[in-house]
KOLPAZA-342034 format. One record per residue (C-alpha): x, y, z; residue in one letter; residue number from 1. Coordinates in nm, 3 decimals, decimal comma. Each point is the difference from the previous one (the first is absolute). Example, Ala and Ser with C-alpha at 12.3 -4.5 7.8 and 13.67 -1.06 7.14 Angstrom:
       x       y       z dofi vose
   1,230  -0,450   0,780    a    1
   0,137   0,344  -0,066    s    2
***
This chain:
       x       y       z dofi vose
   3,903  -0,665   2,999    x    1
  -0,350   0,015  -0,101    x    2
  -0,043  -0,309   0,190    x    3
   0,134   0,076   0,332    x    4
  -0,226   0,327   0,027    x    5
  -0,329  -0,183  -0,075    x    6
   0,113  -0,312   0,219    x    7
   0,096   0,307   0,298    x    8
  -0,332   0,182  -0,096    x    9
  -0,199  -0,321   0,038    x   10
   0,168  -0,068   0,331    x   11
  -0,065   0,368   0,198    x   12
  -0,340  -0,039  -0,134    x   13
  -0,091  -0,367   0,127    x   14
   0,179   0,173   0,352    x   15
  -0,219   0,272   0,001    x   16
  -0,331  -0,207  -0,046    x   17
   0,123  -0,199   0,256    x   18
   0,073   0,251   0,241    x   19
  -0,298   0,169  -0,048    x   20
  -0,289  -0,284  -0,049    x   21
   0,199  -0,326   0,169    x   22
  -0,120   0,127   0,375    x   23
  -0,303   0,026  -0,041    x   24
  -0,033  -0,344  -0,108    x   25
   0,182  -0,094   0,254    x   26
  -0,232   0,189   0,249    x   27
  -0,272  -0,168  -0,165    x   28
   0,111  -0,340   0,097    x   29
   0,043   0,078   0,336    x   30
   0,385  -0,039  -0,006    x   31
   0,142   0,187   0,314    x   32
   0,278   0,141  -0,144    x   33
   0,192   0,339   0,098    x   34
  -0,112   0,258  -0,289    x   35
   0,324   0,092  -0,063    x   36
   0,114  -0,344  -0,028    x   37
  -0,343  -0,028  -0,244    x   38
   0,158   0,237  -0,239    x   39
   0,340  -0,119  -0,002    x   40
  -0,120  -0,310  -0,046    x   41
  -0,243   0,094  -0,295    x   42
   0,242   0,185  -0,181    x   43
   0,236  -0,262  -0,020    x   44
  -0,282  -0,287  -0,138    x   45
  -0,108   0,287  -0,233    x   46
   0,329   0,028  -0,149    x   47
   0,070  -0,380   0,030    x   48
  -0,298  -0,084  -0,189    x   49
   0,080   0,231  -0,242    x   50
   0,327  -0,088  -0,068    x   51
  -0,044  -0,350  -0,065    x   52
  -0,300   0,136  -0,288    x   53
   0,247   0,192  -0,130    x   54
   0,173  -0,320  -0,183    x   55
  -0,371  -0,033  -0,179    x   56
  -0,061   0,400  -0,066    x   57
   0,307   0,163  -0,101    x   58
   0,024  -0,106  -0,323    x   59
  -0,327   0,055  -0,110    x   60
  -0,019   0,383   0,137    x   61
   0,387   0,044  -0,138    x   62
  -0,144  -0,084  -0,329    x   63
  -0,281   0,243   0,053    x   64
   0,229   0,261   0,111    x   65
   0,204  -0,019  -0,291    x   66
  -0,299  -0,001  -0,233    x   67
  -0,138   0,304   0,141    x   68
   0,316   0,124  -0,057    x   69
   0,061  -0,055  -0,364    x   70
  -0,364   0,086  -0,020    x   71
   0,058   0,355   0,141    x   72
   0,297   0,041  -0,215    x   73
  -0,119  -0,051  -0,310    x   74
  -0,306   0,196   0,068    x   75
   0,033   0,360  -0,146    x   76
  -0,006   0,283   0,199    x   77
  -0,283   0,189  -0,013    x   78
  -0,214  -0,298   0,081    x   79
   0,244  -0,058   0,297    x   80
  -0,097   0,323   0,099    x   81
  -0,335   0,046  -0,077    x   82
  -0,069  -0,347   0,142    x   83
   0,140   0,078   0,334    x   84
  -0,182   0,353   0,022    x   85
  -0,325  -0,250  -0,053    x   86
   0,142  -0,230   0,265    x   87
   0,016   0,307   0,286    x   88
  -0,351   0,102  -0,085    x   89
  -0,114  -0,340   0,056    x   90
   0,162  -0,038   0,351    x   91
  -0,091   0,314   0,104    x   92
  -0,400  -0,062  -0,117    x   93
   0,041  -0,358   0,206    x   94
   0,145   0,229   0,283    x   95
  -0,276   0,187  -0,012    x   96
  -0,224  -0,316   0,035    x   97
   0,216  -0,207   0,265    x   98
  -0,052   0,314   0,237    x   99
  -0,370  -0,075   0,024    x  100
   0,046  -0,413   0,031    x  101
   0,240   0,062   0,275    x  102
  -0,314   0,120   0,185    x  103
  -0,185  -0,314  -0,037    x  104
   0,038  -0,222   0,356    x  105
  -0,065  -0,338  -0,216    x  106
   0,401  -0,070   0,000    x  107
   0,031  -0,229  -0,341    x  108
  -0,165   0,367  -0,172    x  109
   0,189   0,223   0,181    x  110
   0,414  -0,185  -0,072    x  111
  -0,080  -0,248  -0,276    x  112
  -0,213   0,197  -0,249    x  113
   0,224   0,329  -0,018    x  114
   0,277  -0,221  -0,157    x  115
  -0,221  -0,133  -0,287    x  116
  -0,121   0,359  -0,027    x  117
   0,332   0,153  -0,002    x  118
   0,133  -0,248  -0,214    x  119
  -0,303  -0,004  -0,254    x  120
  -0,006   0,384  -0,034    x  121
   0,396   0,016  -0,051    x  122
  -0,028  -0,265  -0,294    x  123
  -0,311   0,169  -0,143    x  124
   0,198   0,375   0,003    x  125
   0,311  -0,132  -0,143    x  126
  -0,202  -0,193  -0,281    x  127
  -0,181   0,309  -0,081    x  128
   0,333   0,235   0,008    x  129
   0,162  -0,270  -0,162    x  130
  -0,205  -0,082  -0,347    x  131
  -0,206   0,323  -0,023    x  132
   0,336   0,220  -0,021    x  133
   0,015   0,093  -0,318    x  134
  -0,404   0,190   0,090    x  135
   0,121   0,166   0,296    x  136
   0,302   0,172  -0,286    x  137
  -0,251   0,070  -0,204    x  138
  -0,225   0,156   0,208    x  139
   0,309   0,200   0,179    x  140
   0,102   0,123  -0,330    x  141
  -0,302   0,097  -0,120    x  142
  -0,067   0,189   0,344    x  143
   0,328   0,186  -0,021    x  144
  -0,046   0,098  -0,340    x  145
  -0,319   0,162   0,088    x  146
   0,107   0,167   0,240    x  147
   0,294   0,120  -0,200    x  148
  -0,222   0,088  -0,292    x  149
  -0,195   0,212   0,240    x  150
   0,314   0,213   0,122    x  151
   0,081   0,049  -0,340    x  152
  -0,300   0,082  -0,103    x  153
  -0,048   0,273   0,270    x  154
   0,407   0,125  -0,017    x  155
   0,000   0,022  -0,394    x  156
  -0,379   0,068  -0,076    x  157
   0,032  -0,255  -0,243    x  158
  -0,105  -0,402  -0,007    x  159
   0,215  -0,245   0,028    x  160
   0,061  -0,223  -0,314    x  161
  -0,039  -0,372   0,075    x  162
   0,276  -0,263   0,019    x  163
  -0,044  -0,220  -0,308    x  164
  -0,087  -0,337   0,140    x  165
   0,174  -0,310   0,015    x  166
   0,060  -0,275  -0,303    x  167
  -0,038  -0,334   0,114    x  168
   0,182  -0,256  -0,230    x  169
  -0,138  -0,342  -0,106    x  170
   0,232  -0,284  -0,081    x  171
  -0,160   0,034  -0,392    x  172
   0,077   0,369  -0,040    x  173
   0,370  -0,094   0,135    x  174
   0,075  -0,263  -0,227    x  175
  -0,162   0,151  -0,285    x  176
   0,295   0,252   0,025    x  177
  -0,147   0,301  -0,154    x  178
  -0,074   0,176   0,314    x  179
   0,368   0,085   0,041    x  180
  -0,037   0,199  -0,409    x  181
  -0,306   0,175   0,161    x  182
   0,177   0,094   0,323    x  183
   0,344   0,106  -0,194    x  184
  -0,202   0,214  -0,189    x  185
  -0,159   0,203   0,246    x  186
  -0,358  -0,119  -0,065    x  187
  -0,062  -0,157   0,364    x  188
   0,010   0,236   0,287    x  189
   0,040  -0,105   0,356    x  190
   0,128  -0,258   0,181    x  191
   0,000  -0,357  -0,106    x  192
  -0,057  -0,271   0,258    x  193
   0,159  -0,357  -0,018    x  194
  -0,207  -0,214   0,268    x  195
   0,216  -0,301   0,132    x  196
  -0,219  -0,231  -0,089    x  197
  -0,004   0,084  -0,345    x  198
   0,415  -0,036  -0,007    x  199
  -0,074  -0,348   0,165    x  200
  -0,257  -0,079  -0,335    x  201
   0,307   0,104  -0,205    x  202
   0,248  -0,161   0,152    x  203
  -0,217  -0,323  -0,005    x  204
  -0,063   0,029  -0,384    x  205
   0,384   0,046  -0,025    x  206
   0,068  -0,339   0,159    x  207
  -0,212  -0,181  -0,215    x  208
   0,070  -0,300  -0,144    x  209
  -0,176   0,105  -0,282    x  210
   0,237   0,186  -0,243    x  211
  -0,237   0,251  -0,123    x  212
  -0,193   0,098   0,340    x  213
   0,421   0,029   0,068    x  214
   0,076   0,239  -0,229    x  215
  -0,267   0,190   0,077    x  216
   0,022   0,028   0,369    x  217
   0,399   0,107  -0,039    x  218
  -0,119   0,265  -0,259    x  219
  -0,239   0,099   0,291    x  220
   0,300   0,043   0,260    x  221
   0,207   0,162  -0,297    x  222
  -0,275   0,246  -0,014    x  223
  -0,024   0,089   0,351    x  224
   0,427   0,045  -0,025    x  225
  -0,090   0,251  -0,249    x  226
  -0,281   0,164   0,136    x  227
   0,256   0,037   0,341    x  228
   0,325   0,127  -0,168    x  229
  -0,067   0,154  -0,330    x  230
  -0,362   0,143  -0,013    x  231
  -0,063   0,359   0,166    x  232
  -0,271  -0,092   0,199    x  233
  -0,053  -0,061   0,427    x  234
  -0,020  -0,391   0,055    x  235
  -0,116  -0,158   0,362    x  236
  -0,045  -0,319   0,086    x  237
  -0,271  -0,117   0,205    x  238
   0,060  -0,241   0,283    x  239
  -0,303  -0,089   0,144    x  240
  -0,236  -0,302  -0,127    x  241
  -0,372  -0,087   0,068    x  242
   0,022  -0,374   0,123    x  243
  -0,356  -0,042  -0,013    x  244
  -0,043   0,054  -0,331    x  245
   0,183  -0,259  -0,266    x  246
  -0,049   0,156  -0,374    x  247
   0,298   0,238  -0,046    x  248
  -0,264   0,176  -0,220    x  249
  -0,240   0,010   0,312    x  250
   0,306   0,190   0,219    x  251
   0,059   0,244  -0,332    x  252
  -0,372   0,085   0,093    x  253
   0,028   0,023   0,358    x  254
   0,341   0,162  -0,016    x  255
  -0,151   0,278  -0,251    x  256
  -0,294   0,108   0,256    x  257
   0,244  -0,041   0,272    x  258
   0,229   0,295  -0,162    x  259
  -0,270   0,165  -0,165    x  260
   0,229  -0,085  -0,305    x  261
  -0,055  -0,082  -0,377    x  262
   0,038  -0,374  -0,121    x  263
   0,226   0,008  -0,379    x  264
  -0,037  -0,339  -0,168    x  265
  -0,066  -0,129  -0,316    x  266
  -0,175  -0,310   0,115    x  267
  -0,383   0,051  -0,138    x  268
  -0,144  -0,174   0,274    x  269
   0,164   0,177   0,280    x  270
  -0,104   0,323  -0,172    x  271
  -0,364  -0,130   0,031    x  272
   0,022  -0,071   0,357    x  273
   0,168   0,331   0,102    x  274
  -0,310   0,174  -0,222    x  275
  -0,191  -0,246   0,221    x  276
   0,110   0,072   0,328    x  277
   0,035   0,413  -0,034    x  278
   0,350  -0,045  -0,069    x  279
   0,195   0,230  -0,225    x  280
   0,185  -0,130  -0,240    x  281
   0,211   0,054  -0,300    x  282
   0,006  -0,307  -0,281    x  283
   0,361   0,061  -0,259    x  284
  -0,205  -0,122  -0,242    x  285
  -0,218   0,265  -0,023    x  286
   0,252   0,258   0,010    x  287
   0,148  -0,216  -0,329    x  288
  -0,317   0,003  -0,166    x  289
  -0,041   0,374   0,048    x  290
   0,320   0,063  -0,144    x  291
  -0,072  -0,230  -0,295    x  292
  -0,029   0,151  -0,347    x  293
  -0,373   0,088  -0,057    x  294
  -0,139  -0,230  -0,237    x  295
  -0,361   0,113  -0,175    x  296
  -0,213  -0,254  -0,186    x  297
   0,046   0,044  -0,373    x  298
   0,320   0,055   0,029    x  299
   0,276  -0,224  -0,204    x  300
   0,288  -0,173   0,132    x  301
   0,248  -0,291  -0,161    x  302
   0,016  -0,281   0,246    x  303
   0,128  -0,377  -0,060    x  304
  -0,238  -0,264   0,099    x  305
   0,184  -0,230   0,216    x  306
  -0,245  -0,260   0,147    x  307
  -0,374  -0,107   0,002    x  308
  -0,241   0,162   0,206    x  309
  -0,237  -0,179   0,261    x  310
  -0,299   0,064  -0,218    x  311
  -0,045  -0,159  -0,358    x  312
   0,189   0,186  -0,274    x  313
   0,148   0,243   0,247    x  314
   0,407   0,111  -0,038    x  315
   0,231   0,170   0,246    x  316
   0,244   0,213  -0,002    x  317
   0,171   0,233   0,194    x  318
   0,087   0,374   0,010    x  319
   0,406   0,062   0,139    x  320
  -0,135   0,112   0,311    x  321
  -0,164  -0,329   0,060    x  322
  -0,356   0,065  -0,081    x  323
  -0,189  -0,276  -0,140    x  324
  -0,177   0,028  -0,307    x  325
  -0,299  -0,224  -0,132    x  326
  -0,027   0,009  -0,356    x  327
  -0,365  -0,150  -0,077    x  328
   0,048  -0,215  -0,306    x  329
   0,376   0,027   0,008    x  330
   0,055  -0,400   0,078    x  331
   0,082  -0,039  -0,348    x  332
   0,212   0,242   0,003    x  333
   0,282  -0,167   0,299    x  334
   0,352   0,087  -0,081    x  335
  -0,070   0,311  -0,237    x  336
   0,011   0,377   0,050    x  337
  -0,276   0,154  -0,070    x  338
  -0,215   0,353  -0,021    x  339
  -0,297  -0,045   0,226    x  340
  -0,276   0,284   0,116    x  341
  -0,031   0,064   0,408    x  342
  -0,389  -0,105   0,034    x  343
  -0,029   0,064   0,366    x  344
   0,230   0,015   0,361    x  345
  -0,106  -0,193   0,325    x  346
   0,252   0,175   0,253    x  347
   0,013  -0,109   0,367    x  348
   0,239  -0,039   0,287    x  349
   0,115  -0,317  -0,118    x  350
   0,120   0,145  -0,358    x  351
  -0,128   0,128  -0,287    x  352
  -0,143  -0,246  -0,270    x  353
  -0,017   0,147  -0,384    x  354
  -0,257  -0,155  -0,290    x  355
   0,074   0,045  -0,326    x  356
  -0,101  -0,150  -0,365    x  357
   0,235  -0,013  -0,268    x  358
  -0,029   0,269  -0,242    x  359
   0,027  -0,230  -0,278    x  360
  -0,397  -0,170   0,103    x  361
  -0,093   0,354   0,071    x  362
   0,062   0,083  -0,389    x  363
  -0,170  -0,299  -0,133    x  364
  -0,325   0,122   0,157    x  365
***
């Protein structure tokens, strides 16, 4: 069906060049012919000559048609929308334009360049509409809140408390899993954000061959389930992407001063580059490490050495919570349990680190 209405389409319009440009060509050559007859006669080469091209462009501009179509279908909504509000605004600017070229007596300005005009401008607004959507929201929002605040404001006498923002998840923080504990327990206010592309990260890691980055991508997608049906907190997905931009942790960025939203990870460089960039963000491992027991050099804990340390003589061990210890002088000691004295704490966003000494050295000095 398809088909027949571009073959039809390409027919009335290789009449209607004909019938409107084939006379005076004809009146060029001198060819004393009735101008009636001219246009009849135009019409039907137009259409002719056209028809037979039809066996060489059909296919290619049903294929076109049909990607456009899938194109336009998978393409979410509000860029749809916003895309085509960018699209009017174009023509009309390049309507505003062609008005003046029409003026112009040189005729390849005045009928030729208002196409590429009106056809630049169009593409230009519906690029713009298109891929800076997710701006125009924001800026929208945060108009209408304003404006909301201030009736409020001048109604109640009182100001208007501001929306917490945003959390925008990383693919770390998801898989990690302990962002569903915090949210379950009330800790994490707000909405939470799931851009696409992050889902597509996950759902790449979970069709790994690899059986680890496996596992871990399906606990990722278990997570999300979790964080969807069972947690008490407001979940949206985000369906836009930034195809210029190829890092995922580059579109976390973008996406976070897009929203005016807050970036939760517990990747250490990410956290850097959001500090970086202005970007607020919210690392779990800090909130771990604040939550951690306080531990106070001098203080005494039993601990079993379990491996060497990188430095000579150096044991480690670990606390149940997973902080590393370094027990300075405790190589010999691999495989016991043993009293050692806290001698200092190095704590960052990465983890906390613990030395110690053994008490046992600390007595025989």
């Amino acid at each position: 069906m398809l088909r027949r209405i571009v073959q039809l389409s390409l027919i009335i319009t290789g009449g209607t060049i004909g019938y409107l440009y084939l006379p005076e060509i004809f009146t060029m050559f001198g060819w004393a012919i009735e101008p009636w007859l001219q246009e009849i006669i135009g019409a039907v080469a137009g259409a002719l000559i056209l028809f037979l091209l039809t066996f060489l462009l059909v296919s290619p501009i049903v294929r076109f048609l049909k990607w456009t179509e899938d194109s336009l279908v998978r393409a979410p909504v509000g860029e749809l929308l916003f895309g085509s509000l960018g699209l009017i605004v174009g023509l009309l600017v390049a309507y505003l334009i062609n008005t003046l070229l029409l003026d112009i007596e040189i005729r390849i300005i005045s009928q030729l360049l208002p196409i590429f005009v009106t056809g630049l401008l169009g593409y230009f607004g519906f690029q713009v509409g298109f891929k800076r959507k997710d701006e125009f929201i924001n800026l929208l929002t945060v108009t209408r809140g304003a404006k909301e605040g201030k009736q409020e404001t001048s109604l109640n006498e009182e100001v208007s408390v501001t929306a917490p923002k945003k959390k925008i998840l990383d693919t770390s923080v998801i898989i990690d899993g302990r962002i569903a504990d915090i949210c379950d327990s009330n800790f994490l206010e707000g909405t939470i954000v799931i851009p696409h592309f992050v889902l597509e990260e996950l759902q790449h890691i979970a069709d790994s061959s690899d059986g680890l980055k496996r596992n871990r991508g399906r606990r990722g997608l278990d997570i999300l389930n979790r964080l969807q049906r069972e947690v008490p907190v407001n979940v949206e997905m985000y369906d836009g992407d930034f195809e210029d931009i190829q890092e995922v942790d580059s579109k976390l960025v973008k996406l976070a001063k897009v929203m005016d939203g807050i970036v939760v990870t517990n990747d250490f460089n990410l956290n850097k580059v959001c500090e970086f960039q202005g970007v607020q963000v919210l690392n779990i491992n800090d909130l771990a490490n604040a939550v951690k027991p306080v531990v106070l050099p001098g203080e005494e804990m039993k601990v079993q050495v379990i491996k060497d340390g990188k430095e000579q003589n150096q044991g480690v061990a670990y606390l149940d919570d997973g902080t590393m210890i370094v027990v300075e002088e405790g190589k010999g000691f691999i495989g016991d349990t043993i009293d050692v004295i806290v001698t200092s704490v190095l704590q960052t966003s990465a983890g906390r680190m613990i030395f110690a000494k053994p008490k046992s050295l600390e007595k025989a000095l």
